[in-house]
C-alpha positions in Angstrom: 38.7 -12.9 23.3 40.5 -9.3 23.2 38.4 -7.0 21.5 39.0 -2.7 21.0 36.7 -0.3 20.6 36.9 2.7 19.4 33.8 5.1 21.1 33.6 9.5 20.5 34.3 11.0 23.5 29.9 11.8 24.3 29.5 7.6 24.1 32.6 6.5 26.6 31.3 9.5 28.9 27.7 8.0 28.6 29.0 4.2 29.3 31.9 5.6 31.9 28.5 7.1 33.8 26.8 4.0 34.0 29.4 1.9 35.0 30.0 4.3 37.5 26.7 4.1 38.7 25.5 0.7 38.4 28.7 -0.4 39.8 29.9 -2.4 37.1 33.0 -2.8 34.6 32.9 -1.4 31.4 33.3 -4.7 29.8 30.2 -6.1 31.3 28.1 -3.2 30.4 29.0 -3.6 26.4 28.5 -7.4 26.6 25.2 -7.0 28.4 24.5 -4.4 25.8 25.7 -6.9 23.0 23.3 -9.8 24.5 20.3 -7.2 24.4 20.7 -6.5 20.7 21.4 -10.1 19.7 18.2 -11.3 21.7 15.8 -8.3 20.8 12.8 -8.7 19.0 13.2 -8.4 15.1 9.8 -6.6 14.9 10.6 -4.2 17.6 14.6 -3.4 15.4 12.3 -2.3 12.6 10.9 1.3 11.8 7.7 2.0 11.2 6.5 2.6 7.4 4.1 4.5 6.4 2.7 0.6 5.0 2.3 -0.1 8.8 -0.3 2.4 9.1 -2.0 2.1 6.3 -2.3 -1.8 5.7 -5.5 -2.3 7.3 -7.3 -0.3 4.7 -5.4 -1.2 2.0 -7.8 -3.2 -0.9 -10.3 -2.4 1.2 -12.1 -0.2 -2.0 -14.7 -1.5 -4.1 -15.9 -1.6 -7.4 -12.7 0.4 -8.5 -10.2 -1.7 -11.8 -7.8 -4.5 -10.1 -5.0 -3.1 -12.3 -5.2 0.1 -10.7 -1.8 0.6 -9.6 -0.4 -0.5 -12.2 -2.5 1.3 -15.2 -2.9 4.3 -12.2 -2.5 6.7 -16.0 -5.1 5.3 -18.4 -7.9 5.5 -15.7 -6.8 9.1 -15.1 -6.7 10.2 -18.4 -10.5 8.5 -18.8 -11.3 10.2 -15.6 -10.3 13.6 -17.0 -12.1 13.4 -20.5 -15.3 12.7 -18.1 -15.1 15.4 -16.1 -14.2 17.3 -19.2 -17.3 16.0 -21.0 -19.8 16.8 -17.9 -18.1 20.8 -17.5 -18.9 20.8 -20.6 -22.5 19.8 -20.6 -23.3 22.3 -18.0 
């Protein structure tokens, strides 16, 4: 199959470079670059999230409300008339 490709001048420098220096045709460098991506591990494609780094610990707290996340507001607001209630013991 015939196939164009249409490369900014920094890329065809870059892939006229290595063809130059590995010896081989441009062709063969873009179809062994083509059979790298289509083989490459999906996990290693991904970015990293911040969830990556963080996923051990996650639900790893105790005794705090299982609706947390999602009611994240009424438990601050009761949180904040507490620590109202004790600065204003003292």
């Amino acid at each position: 199959m015939i196939m164009s490709v249409r490369l900014d001048p920094a890329t065809r420098g870059r892939l006229a470079r290595l063809a130059s220096e590995s010896g081989k045709t441009l062709s063969a460098l873009i179809r062994e670059a083509i059979d790298l991506l289509a083989h490459a591990d999906p996990a290693a494609k991904r970015r990293p999230r911040p969830y990556d780094d963080w996923a051990p610990v996650i639900g790893c707290a105790r005794g705090l409300p299982r609706d947390l996340s999602t009611n994240r507001r009424k438990y601050f607001r009761e949180h904040l008339v507490k620590m109202r209630a004790r600065n204003a013991a003292r």
